[in-house]
N, C-alpha and C positions, 0 to 999 in steps of 0.2 A: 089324784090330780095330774100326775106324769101323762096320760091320756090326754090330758084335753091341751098340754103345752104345745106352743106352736113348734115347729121341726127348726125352725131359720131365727134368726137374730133379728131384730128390728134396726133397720138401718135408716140414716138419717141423711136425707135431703135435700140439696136446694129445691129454693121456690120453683113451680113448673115455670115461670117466667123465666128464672136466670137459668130452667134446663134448654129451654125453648131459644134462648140467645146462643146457648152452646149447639145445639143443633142446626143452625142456621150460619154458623161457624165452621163448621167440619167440612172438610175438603171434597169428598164425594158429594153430598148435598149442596154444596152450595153451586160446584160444575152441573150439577145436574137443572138448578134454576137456571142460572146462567144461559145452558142450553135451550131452553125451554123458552126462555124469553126472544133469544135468538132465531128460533126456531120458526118459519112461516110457507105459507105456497108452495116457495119455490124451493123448499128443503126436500129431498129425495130419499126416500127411505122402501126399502123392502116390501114383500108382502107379510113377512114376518114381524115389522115395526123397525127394522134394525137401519139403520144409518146406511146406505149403499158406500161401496168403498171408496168409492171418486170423492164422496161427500166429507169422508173423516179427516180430509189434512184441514177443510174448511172450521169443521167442528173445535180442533185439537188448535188451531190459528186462535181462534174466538176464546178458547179459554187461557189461552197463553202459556199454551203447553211446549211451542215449537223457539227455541233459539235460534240465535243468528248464525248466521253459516260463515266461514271465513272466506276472503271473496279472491285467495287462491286456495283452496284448498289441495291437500295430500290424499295419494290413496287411504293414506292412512286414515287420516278426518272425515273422507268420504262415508267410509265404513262408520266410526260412529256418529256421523252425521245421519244416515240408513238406520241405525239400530234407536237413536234416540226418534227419529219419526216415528218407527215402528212401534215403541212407548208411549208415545204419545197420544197417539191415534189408538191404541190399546185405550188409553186411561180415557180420552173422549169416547169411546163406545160402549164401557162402563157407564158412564156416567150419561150415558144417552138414554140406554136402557132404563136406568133408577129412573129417569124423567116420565119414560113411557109406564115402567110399570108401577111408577104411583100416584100416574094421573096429572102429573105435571104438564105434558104434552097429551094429547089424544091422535092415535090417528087412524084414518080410513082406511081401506086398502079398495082395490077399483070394484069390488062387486057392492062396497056399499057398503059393508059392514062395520063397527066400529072396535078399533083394539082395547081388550080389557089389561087386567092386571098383569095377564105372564103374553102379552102381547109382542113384545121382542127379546122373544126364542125361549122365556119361559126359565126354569132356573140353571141356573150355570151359565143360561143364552146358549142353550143346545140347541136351540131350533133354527130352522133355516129358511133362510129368505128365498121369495118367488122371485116370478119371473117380473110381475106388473109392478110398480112405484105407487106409493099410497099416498093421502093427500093428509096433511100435518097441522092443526090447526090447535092453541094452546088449551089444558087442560084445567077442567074447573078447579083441581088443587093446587093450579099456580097463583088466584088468589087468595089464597089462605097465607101464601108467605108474608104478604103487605096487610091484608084485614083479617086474616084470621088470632082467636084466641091463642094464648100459647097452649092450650091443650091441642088446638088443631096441628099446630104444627108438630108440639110430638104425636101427634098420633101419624102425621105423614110422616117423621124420620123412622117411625116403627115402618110404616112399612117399608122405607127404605132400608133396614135393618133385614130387614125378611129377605128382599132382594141379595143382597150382599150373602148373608147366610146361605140360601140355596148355592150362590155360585160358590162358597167357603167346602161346603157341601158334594161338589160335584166333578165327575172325574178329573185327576191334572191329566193336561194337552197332550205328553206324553202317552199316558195310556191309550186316551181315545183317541188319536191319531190311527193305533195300531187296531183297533177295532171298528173301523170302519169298512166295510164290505165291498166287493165290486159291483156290488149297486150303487154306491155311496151312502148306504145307511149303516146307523151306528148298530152294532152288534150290541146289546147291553150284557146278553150271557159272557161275552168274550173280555168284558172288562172285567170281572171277577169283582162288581160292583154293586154293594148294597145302600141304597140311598135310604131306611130306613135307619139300618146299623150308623152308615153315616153321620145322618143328624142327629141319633140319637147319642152317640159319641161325643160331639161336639157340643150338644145339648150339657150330657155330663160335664164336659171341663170345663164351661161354663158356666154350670153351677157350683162346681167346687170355686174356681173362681171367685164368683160371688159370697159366697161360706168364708173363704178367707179374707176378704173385703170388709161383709158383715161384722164379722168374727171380730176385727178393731175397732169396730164403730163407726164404721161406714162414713168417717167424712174427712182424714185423711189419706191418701194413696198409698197403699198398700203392693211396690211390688215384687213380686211372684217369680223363682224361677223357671223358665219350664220344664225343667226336668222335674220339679217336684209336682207341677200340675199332669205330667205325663203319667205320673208313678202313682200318682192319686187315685189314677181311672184303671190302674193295670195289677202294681203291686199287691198282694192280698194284707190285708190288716195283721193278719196273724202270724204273715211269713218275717222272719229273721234277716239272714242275710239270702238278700233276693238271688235266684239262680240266673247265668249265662244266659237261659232263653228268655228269660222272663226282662234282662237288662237290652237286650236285644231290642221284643217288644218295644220298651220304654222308647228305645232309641228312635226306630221305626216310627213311633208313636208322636216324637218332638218333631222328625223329619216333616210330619204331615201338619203338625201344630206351628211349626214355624211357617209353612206357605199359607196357611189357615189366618191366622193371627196380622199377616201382609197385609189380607185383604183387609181384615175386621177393622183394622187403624183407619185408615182415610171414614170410616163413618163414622169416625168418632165412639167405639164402646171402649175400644185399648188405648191405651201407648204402648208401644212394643219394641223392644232390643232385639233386633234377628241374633241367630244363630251368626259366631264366625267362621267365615267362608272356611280360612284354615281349616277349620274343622272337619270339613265336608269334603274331605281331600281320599282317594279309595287305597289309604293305606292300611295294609293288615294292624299295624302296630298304633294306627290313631285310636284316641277313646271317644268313644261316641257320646257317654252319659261322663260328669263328674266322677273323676278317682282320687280326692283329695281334699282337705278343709282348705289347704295353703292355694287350691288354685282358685281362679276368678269366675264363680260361676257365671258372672255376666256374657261369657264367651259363650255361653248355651244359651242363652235367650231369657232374657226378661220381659212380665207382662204385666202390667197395671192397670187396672179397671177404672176407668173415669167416671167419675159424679153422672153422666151423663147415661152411660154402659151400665151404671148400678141399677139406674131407673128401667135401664133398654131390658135387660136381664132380668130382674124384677116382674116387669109387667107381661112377659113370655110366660114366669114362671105361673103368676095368677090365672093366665088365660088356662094355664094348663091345670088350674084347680090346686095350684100349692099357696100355702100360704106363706105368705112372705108378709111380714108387717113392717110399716114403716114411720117411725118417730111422725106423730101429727094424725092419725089414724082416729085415736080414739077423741080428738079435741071439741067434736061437737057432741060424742055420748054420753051418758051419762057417769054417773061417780062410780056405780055398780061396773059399768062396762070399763071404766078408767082403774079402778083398783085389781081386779080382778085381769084388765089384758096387760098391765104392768108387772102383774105378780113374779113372773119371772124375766124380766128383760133385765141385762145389765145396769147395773145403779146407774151410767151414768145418762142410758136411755131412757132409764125409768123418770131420772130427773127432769130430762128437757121434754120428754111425755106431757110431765104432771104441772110443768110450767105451761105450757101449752096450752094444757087445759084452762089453768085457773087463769089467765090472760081472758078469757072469754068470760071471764064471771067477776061477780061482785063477791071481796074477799066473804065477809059476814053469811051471806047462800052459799057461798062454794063451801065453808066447812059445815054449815049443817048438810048440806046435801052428802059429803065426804061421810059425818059422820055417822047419819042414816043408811047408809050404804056397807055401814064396814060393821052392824051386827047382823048377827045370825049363827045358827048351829050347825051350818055344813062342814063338810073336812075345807074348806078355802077361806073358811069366817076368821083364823087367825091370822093368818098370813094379809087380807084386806086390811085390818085392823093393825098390822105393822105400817104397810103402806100407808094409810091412813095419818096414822101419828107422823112418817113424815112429809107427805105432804100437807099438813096444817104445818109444820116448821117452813114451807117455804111460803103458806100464807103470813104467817106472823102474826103479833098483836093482833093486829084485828081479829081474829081466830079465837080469842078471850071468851066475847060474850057467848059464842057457841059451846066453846067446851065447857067452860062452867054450868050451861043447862043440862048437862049429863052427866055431872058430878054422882048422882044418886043411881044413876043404870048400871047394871049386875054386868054387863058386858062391856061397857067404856068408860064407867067411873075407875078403874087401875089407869088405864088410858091416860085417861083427860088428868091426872092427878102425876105423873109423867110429866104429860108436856107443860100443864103451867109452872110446874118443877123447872122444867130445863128450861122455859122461858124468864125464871126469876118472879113469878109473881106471887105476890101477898095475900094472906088468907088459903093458903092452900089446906082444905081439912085432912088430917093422916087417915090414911088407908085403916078401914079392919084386920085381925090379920088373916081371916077368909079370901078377903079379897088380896092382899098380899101372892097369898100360895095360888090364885085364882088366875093372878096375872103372870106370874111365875110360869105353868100348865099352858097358859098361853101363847106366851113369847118362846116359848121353849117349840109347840108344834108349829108357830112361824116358822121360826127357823130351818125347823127338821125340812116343812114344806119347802121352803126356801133354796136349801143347799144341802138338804144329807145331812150326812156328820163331820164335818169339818172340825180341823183342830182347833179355830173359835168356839165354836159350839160344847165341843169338852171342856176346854176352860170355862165355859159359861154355867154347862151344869155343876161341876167339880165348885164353883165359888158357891152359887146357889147353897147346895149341900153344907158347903163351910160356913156360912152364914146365919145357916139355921141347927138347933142342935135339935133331934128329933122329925127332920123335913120328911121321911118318907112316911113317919105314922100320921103324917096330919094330910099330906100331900096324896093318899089314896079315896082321902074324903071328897075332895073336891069334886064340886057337881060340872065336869065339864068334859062334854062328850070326847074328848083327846085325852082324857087321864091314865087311863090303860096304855094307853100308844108311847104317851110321853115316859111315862116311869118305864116300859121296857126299854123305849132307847135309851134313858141315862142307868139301864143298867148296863147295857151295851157300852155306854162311853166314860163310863165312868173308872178310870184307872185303880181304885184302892178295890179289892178283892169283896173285903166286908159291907163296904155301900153299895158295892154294884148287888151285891146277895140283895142287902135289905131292897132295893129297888125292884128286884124282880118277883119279890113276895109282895111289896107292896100294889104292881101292876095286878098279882094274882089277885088279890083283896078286892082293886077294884072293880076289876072285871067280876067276880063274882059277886059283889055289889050290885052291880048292875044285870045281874040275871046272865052274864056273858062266858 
């Protein structure tokens, strides 16, 4: 069964409605409408779609990006009075772009043609604007923000998300400054720049990311230092203490992860704690990575994946053919599809799974259809028929007249004689004791299937064995395709020298039983 279990955790959800509010919420996205509505005629933009420069202080006004000035100012003020416009008109040309390239805005340019998706400058906004001014006219996914579904609008913050990423993606200004040619094109050999490594890079720590998100249950925030998400992508699993060059790496690694993760915030996938500046200071004697429990790793950077980012990362991840499941999945398939994609989720996603589901059903169908679905002779037919039993405990009584119809079945009468046990109810008739050792074989390859051999599990066979005087001569009888399997692993788990022997003669017995 290890083969067909999904690779990722099932993570758990808001409604796309209340993702769709949060989307509509985030800072880039919403400069970006803003712009776009703004946006008309007499807006002047590039032949590359990009805002002309005369146009950005108007832009960067419109979003209330520009503060008051003092109205004597100092050289001093001047200077950051200079330096915050120049921010600011940065942040409205961002957000110009996101408008252009997901159709929020459309624009022309003077031959006619009309700008698509990497229309202004394409990722990173490498590309460069002509000499002609295009004509700007609003794009049909501006109304989706007011009438569209919330699926439409995440699907526009995806690709606003896409935007973002390429520029996350694409050389810092530094480098490409210095790789631009005396023709003024960019040298791409001279940047020592791989855009696939790139994304694929970023790609990785933000699946780890997400892993460690899942990994809690995906619906608390979870966050993350970056040193550990840097060390995740570099460190080898089997190295000990990491070497010089390799902490180096790491470090190197955070340097690009912290300007990385700048961008990623304003669309809403992170919240993120930069790096302290301190830190970044070109002393031989500063540490680059954490040397210490007692110090504050939050001075390295911390990054926390938003409800909204779980979904954004997620749906990357599917487009890319991984599977990634998420709590609500299985709520319209069947009992078959319900027992069998829970089999291995954490209990307590398997619970809100199996609520889910049964929310859509009538108690009385939903456990027969449950318990139709949870026989059979495959290696997964025990492990369903655990699930099974509990989810009929979260139908309840009503779940009675069903099980009691299977009182008599070879494969659910142990079962059903179980749960109206644990539910207190009256008339329950006692097991044979075939069927005893039957359900014994059973709950036993649940488990195995389940979790290994955990120290539950040993205690569970070691009492078994206690319970019964004679358990492994009767327990190689049993006609049930895991009895071989089961009796070797509690010879395996079975701590007393002499039972684990009889168990593994007893496995032989059956296997040989069986022609095996």
């Amino acid at each position: 069964m290890s083969g067909d279990r999904p690779t990722l955790p099932p993570v758990r959800l808001p409604s796309d409605a209340e993702l769709a509010r949060d989307a509509l919420a985030v800072p880039l996205l919403a400069r970006a409408v803003r712009l776009a509505r703004w946006a008309g005629p007499g807006t002047r933009v590039g032949a590359g779609g990009e805002l002309v420069e005369e146009q950005l202080p108007a832009a960067a006004e419109v979003l209330g990006l520009l503060g008051t000035e003092s109205p004597e100012p100092t050289e001093s003020d001047e200077a950051l009075a200079a330096q915050a416009r120049a921010e600011a008109e940065a942040e409205a040309s961002e957000a110009w772009r996101v408008a252009v390239d997901t159709g929020l805005v459309e624009v022309e340019d003077p031959s006619g043609d009309a700008e698509s998706a990497d229309g202004a400058g394409g990722a990173g906004g490498m590309g460069a604007g002509g000499d002609g001014d295009g004509t700007v006219s609003a794009g049909a996914a501006l109304q989706l923000i007011a009438s569209g579904s919330p699926q439409d609008v995440l699907s526009l913050w995806l690709d606003a998300l896409d935007v973002v990423f390429a520029d996350a993606t694409a050389p810092v200004l530094e480098d490409l400054a210095g790789a631009i040619g005396d023709d003024g094109e960019i040298d791409l050999d001279a940047l020592d720049w791989d855009p696939e490594a790139e994304a694929e890079f970023l790609e990785g720590v933000l699946g780890n990311l997400y892993l460690l998100t899942a990994g809690e249950g995906g619906t608390d925030p979870v966050p993350v230092p970056l040193p550990v998400l840097a060390a995740s992508m570099i460190v080898p699993d089997d190295m000990g203490e990491p070497t010089d060059d390799v902490l180096e790496q790491v470090s190197d690694a955070m340097m690009r992860l912290d300007d990385q993760f700048a961008l990623l915030e304003p669309i809403g996938l992170v919240t993120y704690v930069p790096v302290d500046e301190a830190l970044m200071v070109d002393d031989a004697e500063a540490e680059s990575v954490p040397s210490g429990d007692d110090e504050d790793v939050s001075r390295y950077g911390v990054v926390t994946l938003t409800p909204l980012g779980l979904h954004g990362i997620r749906s990357r991840m599917r487009d890319a053919g991984v599977e990634a499941p998420a709590v609500g999945d299985l709520a319209d398939k069947g009992a078959d599809a319900l027992l069998d994609g829970v089999a291995h989720f954490p209990e307590p996603a398997a619970r809100a799974e199996t609520e889910q589901w049964l929310a859509r059903r009538e108690p009385a169908a939903a456990a027969r259809e449950l318990l139709a679905a949870a026989k059979g002779t495959d290696p997964g037919a025990p492990l369903r028929r655990l699930h099974c039993q509990q989810s009929l405990a979260l139908v309840g009584a009503e779940a009675e007249p069903a099980v009691r119809e299977v009182l008599d079945d070879a494969e659910l009468g142990g079962l059903a004689r179980v749960w109206l046990a644990e539910l207190g109810a009256a008339d329950v008739p006692p097991p044979s004791e075939s069927m005893i050792f039957w359900l014994a074989i059973d709950t036993i390859a649940a488990q195995l299937d389940a979790e290994g051999e955990p120290l539950e599990l040993q205690e569970l066979v070691e009492g078994l064995v206690g319970q019964h005087s004679g358990f492994f001569d009767a327990a190689w009888r049993v006609d049930h395709p895991a009895t071989a399997d089961v009796l070797e692993a509690m010879g395996r788990l079975h701590r007393d020298r002499k039972a684990a022997k009889d168990a593994r003669k007893a496995a032989f017995k059956a296997r040989s039983r069986n022609g095996g």
